[in-house]
C-alpha positions as CSV (number, residue, x, y, z in Angstrom):
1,X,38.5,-30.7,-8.2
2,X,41.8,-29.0,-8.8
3,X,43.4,-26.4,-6.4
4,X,42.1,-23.7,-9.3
5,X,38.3,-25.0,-9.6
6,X,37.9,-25.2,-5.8
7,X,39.0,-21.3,-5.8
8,X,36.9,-20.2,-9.0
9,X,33.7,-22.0,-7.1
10,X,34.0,-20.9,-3.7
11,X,34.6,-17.1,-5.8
12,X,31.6,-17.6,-8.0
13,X,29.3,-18.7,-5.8
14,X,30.5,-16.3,-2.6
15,X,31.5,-19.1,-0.4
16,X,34.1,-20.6,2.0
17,X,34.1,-24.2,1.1
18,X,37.1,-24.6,4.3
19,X,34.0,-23.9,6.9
20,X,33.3,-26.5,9.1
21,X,29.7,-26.3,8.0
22,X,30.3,-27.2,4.8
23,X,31.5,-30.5,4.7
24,X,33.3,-30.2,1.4
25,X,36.2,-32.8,0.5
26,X,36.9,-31.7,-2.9
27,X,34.9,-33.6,-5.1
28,X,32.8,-32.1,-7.7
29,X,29.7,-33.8,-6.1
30,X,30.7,-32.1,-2.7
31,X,30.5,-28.7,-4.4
32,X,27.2,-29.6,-6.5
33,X,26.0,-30.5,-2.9
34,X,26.9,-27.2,-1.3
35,X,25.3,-25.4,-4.2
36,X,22.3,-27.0,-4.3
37,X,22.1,-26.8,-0.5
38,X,22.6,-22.5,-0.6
39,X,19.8,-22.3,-3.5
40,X,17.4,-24.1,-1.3
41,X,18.1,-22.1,1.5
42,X,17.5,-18.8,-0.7
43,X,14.3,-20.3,-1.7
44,X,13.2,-20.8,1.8
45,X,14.1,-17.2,2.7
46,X,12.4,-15.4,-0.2
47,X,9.7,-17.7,0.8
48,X,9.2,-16.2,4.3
49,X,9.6,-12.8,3.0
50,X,7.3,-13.2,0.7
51,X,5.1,-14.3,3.8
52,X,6.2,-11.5,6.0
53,X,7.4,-14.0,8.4
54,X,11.5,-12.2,8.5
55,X,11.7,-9.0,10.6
56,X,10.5,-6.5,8.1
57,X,12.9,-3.0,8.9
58,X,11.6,-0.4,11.1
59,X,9.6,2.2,8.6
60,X,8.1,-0.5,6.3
61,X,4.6,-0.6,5.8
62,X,3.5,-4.6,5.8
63,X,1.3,-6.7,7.7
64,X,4.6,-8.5,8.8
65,X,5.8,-5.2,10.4
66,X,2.1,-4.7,12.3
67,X,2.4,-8.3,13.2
68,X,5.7,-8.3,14.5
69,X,5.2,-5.1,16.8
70,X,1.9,-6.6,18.2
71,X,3.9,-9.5,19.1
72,X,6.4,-7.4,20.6
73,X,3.7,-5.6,23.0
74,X,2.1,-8.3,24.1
75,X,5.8,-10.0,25.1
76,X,6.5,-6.7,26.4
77,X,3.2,-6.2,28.5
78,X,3.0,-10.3,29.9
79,X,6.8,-9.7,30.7
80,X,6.3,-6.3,32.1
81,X,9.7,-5.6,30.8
82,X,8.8,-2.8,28.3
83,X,12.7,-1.9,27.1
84,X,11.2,-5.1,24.7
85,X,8.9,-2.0,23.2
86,X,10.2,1.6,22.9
87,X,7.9,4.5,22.6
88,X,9.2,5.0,19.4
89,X,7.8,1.3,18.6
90,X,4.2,2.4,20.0
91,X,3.6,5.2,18.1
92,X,4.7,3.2,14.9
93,X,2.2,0.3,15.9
94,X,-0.7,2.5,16.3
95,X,0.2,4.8,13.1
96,X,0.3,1.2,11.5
97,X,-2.9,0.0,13.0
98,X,-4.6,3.4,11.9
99,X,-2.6,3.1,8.5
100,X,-4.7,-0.8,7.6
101,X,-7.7,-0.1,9.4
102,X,-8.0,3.0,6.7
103,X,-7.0,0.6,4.1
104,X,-9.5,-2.0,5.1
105,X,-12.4,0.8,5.5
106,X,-11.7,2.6,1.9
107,X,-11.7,-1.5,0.4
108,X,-15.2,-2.1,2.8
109,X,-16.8,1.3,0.9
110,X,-15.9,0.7,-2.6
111,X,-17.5,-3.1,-2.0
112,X,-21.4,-2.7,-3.6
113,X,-22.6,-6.5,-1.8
114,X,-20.5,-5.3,2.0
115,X,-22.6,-2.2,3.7
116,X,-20.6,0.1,5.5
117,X,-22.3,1.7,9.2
118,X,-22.1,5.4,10.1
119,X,-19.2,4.5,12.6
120,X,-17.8,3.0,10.0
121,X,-18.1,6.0,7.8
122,X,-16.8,8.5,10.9
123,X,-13.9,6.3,11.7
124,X,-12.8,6.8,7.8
125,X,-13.1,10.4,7.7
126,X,-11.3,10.5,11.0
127,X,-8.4,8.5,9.4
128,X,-8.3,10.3,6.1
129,X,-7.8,13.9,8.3
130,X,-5.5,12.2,10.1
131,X,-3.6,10.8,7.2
132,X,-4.2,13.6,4.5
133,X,-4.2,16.8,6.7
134,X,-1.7,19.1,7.3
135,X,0.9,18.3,4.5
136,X,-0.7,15.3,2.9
137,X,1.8,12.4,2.2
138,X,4.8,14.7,3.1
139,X,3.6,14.7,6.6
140,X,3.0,10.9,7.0
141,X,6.8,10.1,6.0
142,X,7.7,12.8,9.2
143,X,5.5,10.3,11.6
């Protein structure tokens, strides 16, 4: 590849073909390598996304983020090192953990072959006050 095509591919595609990590020499096979090499990579990522298996951000409301802050207490409970988990953390697992088990309970009742107990029944109208009282959605984004 000329001086000009190594430029217009490292610009079109967003890399630095002069990293060590790269390996690139030059040669248009080089630089069919490297691409091929990123677009694999992308597809593992979205892959894991798509999963939830990536730190989902602080706010989100996925089974990855639930998962990821129950992993984080127990690490920070067997460690008893607990600036692992902030309060701020806590109170975000448990409004998660109310947040699903709502979502699993409202799924459970609408389901005519799954019977639903009295507890079961309670629980949900405890969760819907907690979630629909006082503001309705407005107040859950405060939380």
């Amino acid at each position: 590849m000329t001086n000009d095509e190594i430029r217009d591919f490292a610009d079109e595609f967003g890399i630095d073909p002069t990293e060590d990590y790269y390996n690139f020499d030059g040669t248009l096979a080089s630089a069919r390598k490297i691409v091929k090499d990123q677009k694999a990579y992308e597809a593992e990522m979205f892959q894991q996304y798509k999963m939830g298996k990536l730190d989902p951000e602080a706010g989100s409301l996925s089974k990855g983020r639930l998962n990821l802050l129950r992993q984080r207490a127990e690490e920070a409970e067997a460690t008893k090192d607990y600036r692992l988990f902030g309060e701020d953390e806590a109170d975000e697992l448990k409004y998660l953990e109310d947040y699903f088990e709502k979502d699993y309970l409202n799924f459970k009742a609408q389901q005519t072959d799954r019977k639903i107990t009295q507890e079961e029944i309670e629980r949900l109208k405890e969760l819907n006050e907690k979630f629909f009282a006082k503001g309705g959605l407005a107040r859950i984004l405060e939380m």
